[in-house]
C-alpha positions as CSV (number, residue, x, y, z in Angstrom):
1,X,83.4,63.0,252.4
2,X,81.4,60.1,251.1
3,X,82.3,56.2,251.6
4,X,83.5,55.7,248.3
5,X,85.9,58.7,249.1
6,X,86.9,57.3,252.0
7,X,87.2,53.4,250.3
8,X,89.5,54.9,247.9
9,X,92.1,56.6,250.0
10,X,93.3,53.2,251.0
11,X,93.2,51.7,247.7
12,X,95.7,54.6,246.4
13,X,98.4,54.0,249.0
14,X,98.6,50.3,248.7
15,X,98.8,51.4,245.0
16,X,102.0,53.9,246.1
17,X,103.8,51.7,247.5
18,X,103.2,48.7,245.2
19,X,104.9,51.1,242.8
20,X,107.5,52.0,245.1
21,X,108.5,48.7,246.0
22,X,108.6,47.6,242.3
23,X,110.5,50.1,241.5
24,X,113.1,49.4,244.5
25,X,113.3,45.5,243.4
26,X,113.5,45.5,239.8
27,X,117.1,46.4,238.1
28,X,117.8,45.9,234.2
29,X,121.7,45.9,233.7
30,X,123.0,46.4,230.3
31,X,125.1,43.6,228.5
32,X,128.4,44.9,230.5
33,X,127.4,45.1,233.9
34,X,127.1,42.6,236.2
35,X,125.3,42.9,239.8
36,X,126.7,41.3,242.8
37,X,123.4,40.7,244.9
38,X,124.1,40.7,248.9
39,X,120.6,39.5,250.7
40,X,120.8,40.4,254.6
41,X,124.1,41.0,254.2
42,X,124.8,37.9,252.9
43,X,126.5,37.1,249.4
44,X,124.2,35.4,247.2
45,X,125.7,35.6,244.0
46,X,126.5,37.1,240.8
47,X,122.8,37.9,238.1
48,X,122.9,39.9,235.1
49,X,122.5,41.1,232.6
50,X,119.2,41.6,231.3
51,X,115.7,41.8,234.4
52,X,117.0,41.7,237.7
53,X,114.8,41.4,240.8
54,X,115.5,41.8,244.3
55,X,113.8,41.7,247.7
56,X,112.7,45.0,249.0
57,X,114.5,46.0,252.6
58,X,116.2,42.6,251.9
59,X,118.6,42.1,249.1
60,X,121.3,45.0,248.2
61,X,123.3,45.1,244.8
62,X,126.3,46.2,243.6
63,X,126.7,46.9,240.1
64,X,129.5,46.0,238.2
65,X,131.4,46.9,234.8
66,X,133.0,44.5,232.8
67,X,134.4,46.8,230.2
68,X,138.2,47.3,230.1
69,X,139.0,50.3,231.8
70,X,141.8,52.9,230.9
71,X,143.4,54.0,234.1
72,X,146.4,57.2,233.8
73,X,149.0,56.1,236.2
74,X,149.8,59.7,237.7
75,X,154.1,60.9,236.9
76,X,156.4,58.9,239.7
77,X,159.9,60.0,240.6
78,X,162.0,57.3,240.0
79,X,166.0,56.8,240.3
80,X,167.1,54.1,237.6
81,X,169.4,51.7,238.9
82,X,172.6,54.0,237.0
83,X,171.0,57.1,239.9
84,X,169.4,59.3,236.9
85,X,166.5,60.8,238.3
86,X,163.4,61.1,236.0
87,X,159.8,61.3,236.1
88,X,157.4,58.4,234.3
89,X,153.9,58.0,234.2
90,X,152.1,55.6,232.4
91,X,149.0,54.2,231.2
92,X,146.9,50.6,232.7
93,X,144.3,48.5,231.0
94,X,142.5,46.6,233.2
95,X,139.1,44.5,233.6
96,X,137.2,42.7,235.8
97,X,137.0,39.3,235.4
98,X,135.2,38.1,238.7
99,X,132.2,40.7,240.1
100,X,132.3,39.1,243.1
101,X,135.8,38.9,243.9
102,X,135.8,43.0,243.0
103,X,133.9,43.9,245.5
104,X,134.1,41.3,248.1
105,X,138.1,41.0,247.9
106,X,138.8,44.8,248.3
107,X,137.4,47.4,249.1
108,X,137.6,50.1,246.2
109,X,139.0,48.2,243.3
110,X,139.5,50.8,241.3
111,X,141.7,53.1,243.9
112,X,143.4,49.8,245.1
113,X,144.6,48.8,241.7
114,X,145.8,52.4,241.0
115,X,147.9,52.6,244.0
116,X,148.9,49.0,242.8
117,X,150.2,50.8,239.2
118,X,152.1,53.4,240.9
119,X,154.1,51.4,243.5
120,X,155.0,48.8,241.1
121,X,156.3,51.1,238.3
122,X,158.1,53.1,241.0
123,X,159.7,49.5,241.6
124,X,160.7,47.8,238.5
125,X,161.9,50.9,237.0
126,X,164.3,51.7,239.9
127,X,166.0,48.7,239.2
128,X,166.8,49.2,235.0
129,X,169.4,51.9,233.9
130,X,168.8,54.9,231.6
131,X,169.6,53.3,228.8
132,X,167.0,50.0,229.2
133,X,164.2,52.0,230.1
134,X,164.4,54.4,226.6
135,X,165.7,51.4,224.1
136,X,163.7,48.3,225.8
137,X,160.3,49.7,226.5
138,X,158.4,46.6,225.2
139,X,160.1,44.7,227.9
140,X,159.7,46.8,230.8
141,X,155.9,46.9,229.4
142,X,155.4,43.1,230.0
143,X,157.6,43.3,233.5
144,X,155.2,45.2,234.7
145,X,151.9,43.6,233.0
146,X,152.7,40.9,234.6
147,X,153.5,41.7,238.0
148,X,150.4,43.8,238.2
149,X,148.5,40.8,236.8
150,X,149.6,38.7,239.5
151,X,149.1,40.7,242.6
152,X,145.7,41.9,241.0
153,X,144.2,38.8,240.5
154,X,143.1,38.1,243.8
155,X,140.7,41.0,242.8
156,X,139.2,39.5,239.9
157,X,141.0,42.0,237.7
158,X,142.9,40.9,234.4
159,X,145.9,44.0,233.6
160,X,146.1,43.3,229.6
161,X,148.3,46.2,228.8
162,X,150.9,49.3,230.1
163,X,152.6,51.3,228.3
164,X,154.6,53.6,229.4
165,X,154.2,57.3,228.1
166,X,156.6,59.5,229.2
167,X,160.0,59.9,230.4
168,X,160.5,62.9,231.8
169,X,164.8,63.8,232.2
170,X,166.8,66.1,233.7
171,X,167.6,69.1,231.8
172,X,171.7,68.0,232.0
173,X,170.6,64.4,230.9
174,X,169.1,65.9,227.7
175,X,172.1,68.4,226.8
176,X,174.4,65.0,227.8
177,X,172.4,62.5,225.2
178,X,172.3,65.7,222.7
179,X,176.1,65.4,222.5
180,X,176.4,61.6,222.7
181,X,174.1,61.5,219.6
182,X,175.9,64.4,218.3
183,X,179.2,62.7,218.3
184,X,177.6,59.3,217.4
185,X,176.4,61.2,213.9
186,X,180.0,62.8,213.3
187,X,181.2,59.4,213.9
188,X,179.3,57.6,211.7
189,X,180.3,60.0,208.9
190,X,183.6,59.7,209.2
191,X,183.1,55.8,208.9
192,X,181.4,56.3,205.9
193,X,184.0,58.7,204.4
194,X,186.5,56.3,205.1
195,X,185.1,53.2,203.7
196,X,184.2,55.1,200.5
197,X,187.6,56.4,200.1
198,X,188.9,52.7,200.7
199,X,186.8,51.3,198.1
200,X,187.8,53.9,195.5
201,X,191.2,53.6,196.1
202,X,190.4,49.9,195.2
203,X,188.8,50.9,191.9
204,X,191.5,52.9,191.2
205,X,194.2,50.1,191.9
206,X,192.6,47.6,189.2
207,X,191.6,50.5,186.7
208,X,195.7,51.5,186.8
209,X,196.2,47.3,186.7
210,X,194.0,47.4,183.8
211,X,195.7,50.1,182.2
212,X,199.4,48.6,182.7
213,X,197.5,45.6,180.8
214,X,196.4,47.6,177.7
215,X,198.5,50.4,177.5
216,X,195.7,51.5,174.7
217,X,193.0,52.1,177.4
218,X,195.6,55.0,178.1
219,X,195.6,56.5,175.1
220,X,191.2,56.4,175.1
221,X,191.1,58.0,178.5
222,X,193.3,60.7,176.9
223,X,191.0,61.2,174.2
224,X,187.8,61.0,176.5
225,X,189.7,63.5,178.8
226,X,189.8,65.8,175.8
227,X,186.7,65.5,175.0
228,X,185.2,66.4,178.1
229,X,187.9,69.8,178.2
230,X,186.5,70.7,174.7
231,X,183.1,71.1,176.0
232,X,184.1,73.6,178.8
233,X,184.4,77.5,177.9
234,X,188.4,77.4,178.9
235,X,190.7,80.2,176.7
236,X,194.0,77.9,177.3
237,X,193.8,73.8,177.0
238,X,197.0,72.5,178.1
239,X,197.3,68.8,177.4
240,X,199.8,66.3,178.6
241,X,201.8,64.3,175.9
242,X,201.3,60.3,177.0
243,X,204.7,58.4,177.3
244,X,203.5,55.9,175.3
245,X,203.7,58.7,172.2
246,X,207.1,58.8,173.2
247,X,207.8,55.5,173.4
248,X,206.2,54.8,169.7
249,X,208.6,57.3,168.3
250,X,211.6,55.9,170.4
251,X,210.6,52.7,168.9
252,X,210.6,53.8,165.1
253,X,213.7,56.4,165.4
């Protein structure tokens, strides 16, 4: 091998691990992450997005999302507060506001505020009845927003919604709410009769108050009445004399 060979061989390892010790300290986070730079095991601080570049063997950095994150909170048994047992799960949205406190603060944010989700819906819904937690779901909704927004924000997370998906009930509960509404519906109906009936028996006690008025309104039902028989396909028509013929005749004889 010549000198220049041997010059050379040098030359291309400094080259090597120029290269590798670029690529080691230069990072490019996109517009949603955020990298929390620890340098000898020391927080330094928050840097992104955009060029990033760290200290080989020095600085280490943990990267970050800022976007919201939809987290399925797994189904929990739960005893309302009226001792029906059912079966919830819901769904968390959830961000990080603070990089630093997310990963200084606790140590998997992500597993931590799931565990967070569960324990907390296990809680406020054991202490609402049956009835609350199917007609008042928006209010449970925020119960729970909030009290996961508060014990999460040591963590530098923001909760900005749960919802609650499903309620899961006993097979008895359902054949016991099927008869409820069942009877609710009959009950309605009859209501409904009734009042109609009530209000035409009104109609009917002013029409006949009408008709004691004007005893000729009497005589023009009895003609519309006949009118309306005509147009039916009947082979006998029996029709009523009015007492107010007899009267006119009583009158004249």
């Amino acid at each position: 091998m010549n000198a220049v060979g041997i010059a050379s061989v040098p030359f291309v390892v400094i080259a090597l691990i120029t290269i590798i010790i670029l690529a080691n300290s230069i990072r490019i986070l996109r517009e949603y992450e955020r990298g929390v730079i620890f340098r000898l095991g020391r927080l330094i601080g928050v840097k992104g997005p955009g060029l990033i570049l760290l200290w080989p063997m020095i600085d280490r950095m943990v990267m970050i999302p800022l976007r919201t994150v939809v987290m399925d909170v797994p189904p929990q048994d739960v005893i309302t507060r009226d001792n029906v047992s059912v079966k919830v799960n819901a769904v968390l949205y959830f961000r990080v506001v603070d990089a630093s406190r997310a990963v200084v603060s606790v140590e998997n944010y992500l597993f931590a505020t799931s565990q967070l989700a569960q324990t907390t819906l296990r809680s406020v819904l054991g202490q609402a009845e049956l009835d609350q937690l199917l007609s008042e779901r928006d209010k449970i909704n925020s119960e729970l927003q909030l009290i996961i927004d508060k014990h999460s924000d040591p963590w530098g997370i923001k909760v900005t919604g749960v919802e609650l998906k499903d309620v899961d009930l006993p097979v008895e509960m359902r054949r016991a709410m099927a008869k409820q509404a069942e009877a609710e519906r009959e009950r309605r109906a009859k209501v409904i009769s009734a009042d109609g009936e009530f209000q035409a028996s009104v109609k009917l006690s002013e029409a006949a108050a009408n008709m004691e008025m004007h005893p000729i309104a009497v005589q023009l039902r009895f003609f519309d009445s006949m009118r309306e028989i005509a147009t039916e396909k009947n082979s006998t028509i029996i029709l009523p004399i009015p007492l107010e013929f007899l009267a006119a005749f009583a009158k004249k004889g």
